[in-house]
MMTF fields as JSON, N, C-alpha, C and O atoms, coordinates in Angstrom:
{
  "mmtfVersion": "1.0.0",
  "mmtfProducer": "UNKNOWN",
  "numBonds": 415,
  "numAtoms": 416,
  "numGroups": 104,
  "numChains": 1,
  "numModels": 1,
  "chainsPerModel": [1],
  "groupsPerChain": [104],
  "chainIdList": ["A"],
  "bondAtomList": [4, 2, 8, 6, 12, 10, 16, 14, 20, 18, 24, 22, 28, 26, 32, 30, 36, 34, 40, 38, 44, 42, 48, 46, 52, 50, 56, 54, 60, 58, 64, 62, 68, 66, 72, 70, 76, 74, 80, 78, 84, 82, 88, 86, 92, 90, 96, 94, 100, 98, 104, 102, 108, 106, 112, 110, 116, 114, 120, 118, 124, 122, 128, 126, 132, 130, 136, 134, 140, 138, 144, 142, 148, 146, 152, 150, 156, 154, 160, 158, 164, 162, 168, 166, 172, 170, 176, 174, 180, 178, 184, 182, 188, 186, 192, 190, 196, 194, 200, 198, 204, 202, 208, 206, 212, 210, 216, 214, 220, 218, 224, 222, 228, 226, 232, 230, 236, 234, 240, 238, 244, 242, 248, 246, 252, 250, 256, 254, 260, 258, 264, 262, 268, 266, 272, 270, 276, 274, 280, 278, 284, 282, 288, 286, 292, 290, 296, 294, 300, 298, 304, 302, 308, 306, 312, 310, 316, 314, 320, 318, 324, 322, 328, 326, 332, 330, 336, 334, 340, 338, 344, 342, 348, 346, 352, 350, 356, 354, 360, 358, 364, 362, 368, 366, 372, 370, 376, 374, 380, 378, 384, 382, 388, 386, 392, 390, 396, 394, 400, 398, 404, 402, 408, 406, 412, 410],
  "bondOrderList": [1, 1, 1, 1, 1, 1, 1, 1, 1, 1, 1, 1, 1, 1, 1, 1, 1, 1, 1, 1, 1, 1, 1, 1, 1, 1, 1, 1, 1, 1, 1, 1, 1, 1, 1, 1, 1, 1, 1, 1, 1, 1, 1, 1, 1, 1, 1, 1, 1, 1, 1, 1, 1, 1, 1, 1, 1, 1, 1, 1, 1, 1, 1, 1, 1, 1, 1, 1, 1, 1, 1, 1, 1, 1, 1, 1, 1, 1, 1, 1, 1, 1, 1, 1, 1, 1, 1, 1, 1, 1, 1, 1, 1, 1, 1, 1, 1, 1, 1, 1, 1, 1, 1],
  "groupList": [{"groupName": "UNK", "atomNameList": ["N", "CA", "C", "O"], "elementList": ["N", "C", "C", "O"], "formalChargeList": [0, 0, 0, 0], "bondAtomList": [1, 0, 2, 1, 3, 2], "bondOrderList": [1, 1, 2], "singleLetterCode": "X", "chemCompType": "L-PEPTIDE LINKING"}],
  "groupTypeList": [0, 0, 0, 0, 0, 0, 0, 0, 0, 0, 0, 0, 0, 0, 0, 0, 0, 0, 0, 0, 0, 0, 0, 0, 0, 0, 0, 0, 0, 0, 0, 0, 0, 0, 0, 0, 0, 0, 0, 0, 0, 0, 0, 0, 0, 0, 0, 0, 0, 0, 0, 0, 0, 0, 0, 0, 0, 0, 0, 0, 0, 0, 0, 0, 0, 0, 0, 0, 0, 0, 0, 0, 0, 0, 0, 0, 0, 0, 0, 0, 0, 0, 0, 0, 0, 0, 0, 0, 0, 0, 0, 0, 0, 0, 0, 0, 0, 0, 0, 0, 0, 0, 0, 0],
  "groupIdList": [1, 2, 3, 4, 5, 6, 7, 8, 9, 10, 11, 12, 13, 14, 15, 16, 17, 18, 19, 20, 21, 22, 23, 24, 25, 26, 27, 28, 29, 30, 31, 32, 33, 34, 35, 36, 37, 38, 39, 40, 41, 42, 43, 44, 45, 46, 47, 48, 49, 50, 51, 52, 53, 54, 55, 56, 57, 58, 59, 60, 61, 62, 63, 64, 65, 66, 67, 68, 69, 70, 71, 72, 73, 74, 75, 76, 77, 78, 79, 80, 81, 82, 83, 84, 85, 86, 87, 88, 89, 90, 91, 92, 93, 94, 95, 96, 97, 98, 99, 100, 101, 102, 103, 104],
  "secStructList": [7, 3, 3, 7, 1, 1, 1, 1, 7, 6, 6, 7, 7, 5, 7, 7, 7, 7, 7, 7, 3, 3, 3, 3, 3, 7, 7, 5, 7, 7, 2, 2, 2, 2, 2, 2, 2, 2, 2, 2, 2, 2, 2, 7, 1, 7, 7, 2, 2, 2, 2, 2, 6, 6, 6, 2, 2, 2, 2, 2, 2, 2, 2, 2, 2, 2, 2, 2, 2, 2, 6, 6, 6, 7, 1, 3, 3, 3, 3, 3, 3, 3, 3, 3, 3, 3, 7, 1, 6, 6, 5, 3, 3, 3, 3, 3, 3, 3, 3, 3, 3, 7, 5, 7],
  "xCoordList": [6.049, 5.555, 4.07, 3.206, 3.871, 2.713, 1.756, 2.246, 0.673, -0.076, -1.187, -1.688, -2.267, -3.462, -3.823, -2.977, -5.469, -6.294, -5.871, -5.062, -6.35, -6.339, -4.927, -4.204, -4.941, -3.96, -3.265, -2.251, -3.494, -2.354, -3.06, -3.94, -2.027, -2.027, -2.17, -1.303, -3.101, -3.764, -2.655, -2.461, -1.847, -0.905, 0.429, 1.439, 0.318, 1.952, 2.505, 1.561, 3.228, 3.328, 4.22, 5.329, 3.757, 4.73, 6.216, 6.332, 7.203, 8.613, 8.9, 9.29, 8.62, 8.956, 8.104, 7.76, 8.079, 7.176, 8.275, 8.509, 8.601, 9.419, 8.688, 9.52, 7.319, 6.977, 6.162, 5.078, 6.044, 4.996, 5.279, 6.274, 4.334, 4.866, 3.866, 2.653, 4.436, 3.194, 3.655, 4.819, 3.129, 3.642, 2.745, 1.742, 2.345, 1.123, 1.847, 3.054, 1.033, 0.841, -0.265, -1.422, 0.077, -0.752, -1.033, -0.016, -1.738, -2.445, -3.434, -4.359, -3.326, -3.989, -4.615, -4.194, -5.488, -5.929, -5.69, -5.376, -5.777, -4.844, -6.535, -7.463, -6.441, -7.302, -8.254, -9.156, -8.157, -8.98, -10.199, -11.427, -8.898, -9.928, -11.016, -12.132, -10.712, -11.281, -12.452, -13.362, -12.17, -13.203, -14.425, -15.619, -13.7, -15.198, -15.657, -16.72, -14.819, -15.325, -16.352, -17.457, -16.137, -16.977, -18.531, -19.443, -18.505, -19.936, -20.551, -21.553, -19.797, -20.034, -21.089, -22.007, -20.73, -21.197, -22.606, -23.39, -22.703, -24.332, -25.273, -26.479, -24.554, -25.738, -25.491, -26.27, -24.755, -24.43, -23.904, -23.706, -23.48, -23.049, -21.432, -21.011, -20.469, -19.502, -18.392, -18.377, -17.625, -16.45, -15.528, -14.83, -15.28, -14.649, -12.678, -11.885, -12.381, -11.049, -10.739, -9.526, -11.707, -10.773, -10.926, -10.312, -12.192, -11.605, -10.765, -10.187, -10.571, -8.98, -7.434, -6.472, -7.892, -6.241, -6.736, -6.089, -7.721, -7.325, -7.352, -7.286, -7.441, -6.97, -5.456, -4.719, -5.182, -3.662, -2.985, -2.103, -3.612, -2.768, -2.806, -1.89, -3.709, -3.85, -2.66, -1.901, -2.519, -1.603, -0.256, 0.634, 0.134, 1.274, 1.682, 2.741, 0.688, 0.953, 1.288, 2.254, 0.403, 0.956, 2.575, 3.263, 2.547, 4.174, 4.678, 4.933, 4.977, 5.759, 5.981, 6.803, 4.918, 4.679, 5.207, 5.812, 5.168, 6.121, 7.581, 8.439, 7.667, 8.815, 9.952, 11.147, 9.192, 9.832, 9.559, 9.708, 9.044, 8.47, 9.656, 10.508, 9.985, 10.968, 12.803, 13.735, 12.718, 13.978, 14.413, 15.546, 13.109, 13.374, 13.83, 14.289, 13.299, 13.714, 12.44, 12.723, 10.989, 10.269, 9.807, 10.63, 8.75, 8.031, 6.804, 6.401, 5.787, 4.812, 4.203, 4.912, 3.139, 2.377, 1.261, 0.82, 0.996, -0.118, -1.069, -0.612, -2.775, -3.348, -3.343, -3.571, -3.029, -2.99, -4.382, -5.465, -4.379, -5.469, -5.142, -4.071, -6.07, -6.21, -6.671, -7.862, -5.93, -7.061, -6.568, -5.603, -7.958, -8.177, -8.218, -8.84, -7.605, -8.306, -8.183, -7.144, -8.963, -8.614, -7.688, -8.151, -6.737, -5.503, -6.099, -6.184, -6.553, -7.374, -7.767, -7.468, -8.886, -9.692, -8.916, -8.076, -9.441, -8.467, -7.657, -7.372, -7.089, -5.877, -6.276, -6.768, -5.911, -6.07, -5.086, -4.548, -4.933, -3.536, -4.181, -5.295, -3.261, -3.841, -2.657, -1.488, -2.967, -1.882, -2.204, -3.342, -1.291, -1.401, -0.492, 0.634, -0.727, -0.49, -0.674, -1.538, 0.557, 0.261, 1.439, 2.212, 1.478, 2.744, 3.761, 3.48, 4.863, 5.564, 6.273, 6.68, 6.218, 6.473, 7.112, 7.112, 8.05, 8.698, 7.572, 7.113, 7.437, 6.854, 6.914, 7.148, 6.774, 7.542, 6.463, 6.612],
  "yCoordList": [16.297, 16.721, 17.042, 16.229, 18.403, 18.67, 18.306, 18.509, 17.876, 17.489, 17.388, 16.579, 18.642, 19.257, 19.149, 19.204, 18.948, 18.917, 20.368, 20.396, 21.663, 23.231, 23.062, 22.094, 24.77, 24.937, 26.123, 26.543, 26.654, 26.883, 26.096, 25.302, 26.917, 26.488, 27.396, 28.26, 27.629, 29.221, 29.102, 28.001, 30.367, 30.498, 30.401, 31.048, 29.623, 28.942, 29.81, 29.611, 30.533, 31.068, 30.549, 30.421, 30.046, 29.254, 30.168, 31.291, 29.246, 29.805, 29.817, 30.755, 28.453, 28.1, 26.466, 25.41, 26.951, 25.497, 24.295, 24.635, 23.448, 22.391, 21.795, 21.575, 21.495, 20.909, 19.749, 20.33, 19.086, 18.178, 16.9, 16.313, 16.187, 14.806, 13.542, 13.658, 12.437, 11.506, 9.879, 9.661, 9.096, 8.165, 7.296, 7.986, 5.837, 5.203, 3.463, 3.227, 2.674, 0.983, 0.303, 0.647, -0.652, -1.619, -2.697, -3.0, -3.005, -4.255, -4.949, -4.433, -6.359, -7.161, -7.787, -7.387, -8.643, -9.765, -11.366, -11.554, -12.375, -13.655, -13.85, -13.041, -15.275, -16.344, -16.097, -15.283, -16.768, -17.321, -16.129, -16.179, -14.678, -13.206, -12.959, -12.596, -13.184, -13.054, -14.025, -13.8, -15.041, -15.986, -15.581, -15.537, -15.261, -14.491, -13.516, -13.408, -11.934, -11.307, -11.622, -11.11, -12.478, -12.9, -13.603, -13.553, -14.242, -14.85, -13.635, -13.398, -12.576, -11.511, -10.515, -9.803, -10.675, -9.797, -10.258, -9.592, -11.55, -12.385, -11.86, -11.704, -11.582, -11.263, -9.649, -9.011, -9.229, -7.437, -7.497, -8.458, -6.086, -5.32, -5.427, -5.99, -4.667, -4.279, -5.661, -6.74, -5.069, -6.088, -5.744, -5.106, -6.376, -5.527, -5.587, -4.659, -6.996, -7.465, -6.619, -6.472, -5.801, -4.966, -3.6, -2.639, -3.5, -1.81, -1.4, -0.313, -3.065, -2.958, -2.708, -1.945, -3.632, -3.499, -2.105, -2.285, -0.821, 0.008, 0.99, 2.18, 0.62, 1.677, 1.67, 2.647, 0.553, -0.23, 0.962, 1.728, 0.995, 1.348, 2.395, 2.86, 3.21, 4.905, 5.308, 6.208, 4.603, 4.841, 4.406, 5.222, 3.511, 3.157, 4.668, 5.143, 4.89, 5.779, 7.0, 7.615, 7.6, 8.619, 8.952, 9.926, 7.593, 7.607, 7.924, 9.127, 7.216, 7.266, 8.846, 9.547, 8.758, 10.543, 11.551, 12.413, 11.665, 12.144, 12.036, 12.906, 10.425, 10.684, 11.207, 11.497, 11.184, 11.906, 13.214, 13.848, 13.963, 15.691, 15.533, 16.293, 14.792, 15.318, 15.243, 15.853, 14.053, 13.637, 15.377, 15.75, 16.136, 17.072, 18.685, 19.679, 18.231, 18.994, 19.964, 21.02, 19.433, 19.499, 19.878, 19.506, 20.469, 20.645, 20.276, 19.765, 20.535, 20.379, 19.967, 20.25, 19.393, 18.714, 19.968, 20.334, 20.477, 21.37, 20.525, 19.724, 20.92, 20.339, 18.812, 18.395, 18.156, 16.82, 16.107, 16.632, 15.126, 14.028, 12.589, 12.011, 12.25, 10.506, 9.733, 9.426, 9.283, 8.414, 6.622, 5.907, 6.546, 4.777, 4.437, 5.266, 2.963, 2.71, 1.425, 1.234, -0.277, -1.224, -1.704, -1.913, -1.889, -2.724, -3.857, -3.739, -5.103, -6.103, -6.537, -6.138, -7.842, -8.142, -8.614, -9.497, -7.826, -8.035, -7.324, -7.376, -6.529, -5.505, -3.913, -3.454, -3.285, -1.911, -0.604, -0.48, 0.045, 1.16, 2.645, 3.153, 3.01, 4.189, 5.386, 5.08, 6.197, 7.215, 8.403, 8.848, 8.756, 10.259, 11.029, 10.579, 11.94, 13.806, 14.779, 14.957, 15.646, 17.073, 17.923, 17.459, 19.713, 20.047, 20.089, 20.109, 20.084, 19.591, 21.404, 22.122, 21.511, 23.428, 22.874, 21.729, 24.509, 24.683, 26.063, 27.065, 25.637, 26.508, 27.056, 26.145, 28.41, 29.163, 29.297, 29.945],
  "zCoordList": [15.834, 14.534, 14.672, 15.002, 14.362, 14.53, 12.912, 11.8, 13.094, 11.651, 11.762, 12.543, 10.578, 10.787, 9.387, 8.494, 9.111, 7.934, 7.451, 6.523, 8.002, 8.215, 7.072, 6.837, 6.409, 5.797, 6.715, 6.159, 7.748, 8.834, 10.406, 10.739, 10.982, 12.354, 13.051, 12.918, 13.939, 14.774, 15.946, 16.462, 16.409, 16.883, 16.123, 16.403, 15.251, 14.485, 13.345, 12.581, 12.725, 11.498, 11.04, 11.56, 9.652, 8.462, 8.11, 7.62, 8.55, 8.158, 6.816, 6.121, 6.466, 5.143, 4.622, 5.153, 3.612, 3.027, 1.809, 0.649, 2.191, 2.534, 1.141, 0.261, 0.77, 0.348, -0.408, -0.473, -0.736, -0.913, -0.363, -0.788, 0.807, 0.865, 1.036, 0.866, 1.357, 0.627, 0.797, 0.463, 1.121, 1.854, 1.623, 1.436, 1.474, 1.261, 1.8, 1.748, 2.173, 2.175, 1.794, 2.037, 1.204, 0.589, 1.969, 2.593, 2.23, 3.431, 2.958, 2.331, 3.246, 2.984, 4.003, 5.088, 4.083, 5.165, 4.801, 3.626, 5.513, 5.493, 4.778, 4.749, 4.248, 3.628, 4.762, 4.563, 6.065, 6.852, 7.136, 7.082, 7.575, 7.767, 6.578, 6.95, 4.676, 4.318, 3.817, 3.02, 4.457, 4.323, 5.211, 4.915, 6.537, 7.345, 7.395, 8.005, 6.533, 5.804, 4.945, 5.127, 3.93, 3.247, 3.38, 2.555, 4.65, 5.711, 5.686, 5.012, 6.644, 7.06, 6.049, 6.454, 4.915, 4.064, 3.459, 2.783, 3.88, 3.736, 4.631, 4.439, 5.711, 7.089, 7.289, 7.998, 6.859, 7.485, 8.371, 9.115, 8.45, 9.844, 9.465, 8.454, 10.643, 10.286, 10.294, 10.886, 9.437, 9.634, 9.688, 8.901, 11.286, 12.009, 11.639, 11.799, 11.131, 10.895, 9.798, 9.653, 8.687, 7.408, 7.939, 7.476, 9.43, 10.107, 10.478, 10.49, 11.093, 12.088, 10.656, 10.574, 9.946, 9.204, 7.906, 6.875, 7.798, 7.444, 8.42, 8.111, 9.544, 10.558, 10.732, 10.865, 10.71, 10.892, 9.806, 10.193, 8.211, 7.539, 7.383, 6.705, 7.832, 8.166, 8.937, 8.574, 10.026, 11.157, 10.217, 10.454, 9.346, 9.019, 7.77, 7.359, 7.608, 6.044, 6.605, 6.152, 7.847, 8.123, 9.264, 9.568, 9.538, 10.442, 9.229, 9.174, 8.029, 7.113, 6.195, 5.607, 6.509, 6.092, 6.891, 6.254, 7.828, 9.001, 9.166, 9.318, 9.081, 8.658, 7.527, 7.597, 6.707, 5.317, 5.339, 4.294, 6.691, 6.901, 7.39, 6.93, 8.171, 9.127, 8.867, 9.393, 7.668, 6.979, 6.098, 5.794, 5.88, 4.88, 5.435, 4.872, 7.334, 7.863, 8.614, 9.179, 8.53, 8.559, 10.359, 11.194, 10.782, 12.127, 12.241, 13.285, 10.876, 10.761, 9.614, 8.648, 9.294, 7.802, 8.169, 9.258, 6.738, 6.721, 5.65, 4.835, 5.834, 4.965, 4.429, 3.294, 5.542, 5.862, 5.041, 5.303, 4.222, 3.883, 3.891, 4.076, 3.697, 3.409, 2.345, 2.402, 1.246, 0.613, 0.614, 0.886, 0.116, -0.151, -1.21, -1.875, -2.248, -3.115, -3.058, -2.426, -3.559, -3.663, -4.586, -5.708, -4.45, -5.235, -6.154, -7.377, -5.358, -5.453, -4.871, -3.745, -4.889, -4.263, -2.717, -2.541, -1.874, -0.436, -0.033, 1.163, -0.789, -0.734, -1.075, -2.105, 0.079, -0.264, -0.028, 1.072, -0.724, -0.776, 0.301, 0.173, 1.164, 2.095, 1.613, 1.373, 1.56, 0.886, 2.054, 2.206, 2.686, 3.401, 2.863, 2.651, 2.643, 1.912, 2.725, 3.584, 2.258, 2.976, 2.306, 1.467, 2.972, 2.598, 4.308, 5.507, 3.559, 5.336, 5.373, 4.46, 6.084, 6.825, 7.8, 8.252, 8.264, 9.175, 9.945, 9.396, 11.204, 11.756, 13.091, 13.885, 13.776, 14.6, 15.522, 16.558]
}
């Protein structure tokens, strides 16, 4: 599955456009992670345990997204994004979007 920000693909020409698709997870961190998050945020600098679990959920949102390109019959996601928002305190939702194409 090919999947690009771009609304085509240089070389590729769109067969047909499949659609809209969209996929998202909610992730959290345990007590203990956000307790040292929380130290963390007294002294600065990165923290590194909520980079790791919204990288985690970037990667989870867009498998899922893929896979529902590809359930629909899909080759490629055009115009691929990402967003974030906090759920609650600790918890945050990752949503990946695109349109899913067939492409030649």
């Amino acid at each position: 599955m090919l999947v690009v920000t771009t609304d085509s693909i240089p070389g590729k020409e769109i067969k047909e456009v499949l659609g809209f698709v969209s996929q998202s997870t909610v992730r959290s961190k345990n007590i203990g992670k956000d307790i040292g998050a929380g130290f963390k945020t007294i002294v600065g600098g990165e923290i590194t345990s909520y980079n790791e679990m919204m990288t985690e959920a970037r990667q989870i949102a867009i498998g899922r997204m893929v896979e529902k390109a590809e359930s629909m019959g899909a080759n490629a996601i055009v115009g691929m994004r990402l967003g974030s928002s906090s759920v609650m305190a600790g918890a945050s939702e990752v949503i990946a979007y695109g349109t899913a194409v067939v492409v030649d």
